[in-house]
C-alpha positions as CSV (number, residue, x, y, z in Angstrom):
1,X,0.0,0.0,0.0
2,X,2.7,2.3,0.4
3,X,4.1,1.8,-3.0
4,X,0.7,2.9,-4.2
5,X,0.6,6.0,-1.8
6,X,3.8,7.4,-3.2
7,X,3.1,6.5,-6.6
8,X,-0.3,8.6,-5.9
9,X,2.1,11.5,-4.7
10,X,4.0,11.9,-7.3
11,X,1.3,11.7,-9.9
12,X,-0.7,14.4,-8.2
13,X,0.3,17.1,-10.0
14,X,0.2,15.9,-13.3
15,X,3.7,15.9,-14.1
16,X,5.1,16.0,-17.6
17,X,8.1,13.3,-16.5
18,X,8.4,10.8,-13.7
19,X,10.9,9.0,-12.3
20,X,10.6,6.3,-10.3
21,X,13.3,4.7,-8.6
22,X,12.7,1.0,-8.1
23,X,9.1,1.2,-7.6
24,X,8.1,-2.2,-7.4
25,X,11.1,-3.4,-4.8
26,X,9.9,-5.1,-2.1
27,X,6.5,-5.9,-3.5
28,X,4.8,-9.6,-4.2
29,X,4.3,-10.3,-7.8
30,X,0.5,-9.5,-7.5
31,X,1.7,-6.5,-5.9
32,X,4.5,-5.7,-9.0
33,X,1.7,-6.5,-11.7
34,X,-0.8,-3.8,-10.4
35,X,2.0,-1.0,-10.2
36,X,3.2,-1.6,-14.1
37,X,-0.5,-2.0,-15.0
38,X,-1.5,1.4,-13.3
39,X,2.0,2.9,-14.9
40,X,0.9,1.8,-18.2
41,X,-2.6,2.9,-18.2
42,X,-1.2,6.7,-16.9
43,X,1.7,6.6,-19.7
44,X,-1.6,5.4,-22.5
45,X,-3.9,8.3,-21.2
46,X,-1.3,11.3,-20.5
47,X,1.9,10.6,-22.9
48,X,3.4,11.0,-19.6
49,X,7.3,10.2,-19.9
50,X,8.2,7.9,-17.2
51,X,11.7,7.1,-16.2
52,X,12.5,3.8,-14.5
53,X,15.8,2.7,-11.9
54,X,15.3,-1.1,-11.5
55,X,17.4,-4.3,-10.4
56,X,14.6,-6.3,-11.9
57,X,15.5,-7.2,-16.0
58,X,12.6,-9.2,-17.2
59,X,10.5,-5.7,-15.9
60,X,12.4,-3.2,-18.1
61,X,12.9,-5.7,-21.0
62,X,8.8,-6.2,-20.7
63,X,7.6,-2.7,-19.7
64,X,10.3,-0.2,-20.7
65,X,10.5,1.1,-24.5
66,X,14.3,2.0,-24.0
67,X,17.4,-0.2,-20.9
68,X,20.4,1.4,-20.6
């Protein structure tokens, strides 16, 4: 729930770019699912740019359109 909350916080304001910095660590896979599936519905409905840190691969290879 609190990887919800702050995702909530930072989209309050409607910003233009967001960076997240490992916003699923620590979660359950359930958990990990409903974070990239409500990132993905705000990047489909805003053109929001989102900017990801992760340890977890198979997430950026699956969600991210650009890994470095």
């Amino acid at each position: 729930m609190i990887r919800r909350l702050e995702l909530a916080q930072a989209l309050v304001n409607a910003p233009r770019l967001l960076v997240l910095d490992e916003p699923t660590s620590g979660l359950d896979p359930i958990g990990r699912a409903s974070v990239w599936g409500r990132i993905g519905e705000i990047r489909a409905a805003t053109g929001m740019t989102v900017l990801v840190t992760t340890h977890y691969m198979d997430e950026a290879d699956q969600h991210c359109d650009w890994v470095c």
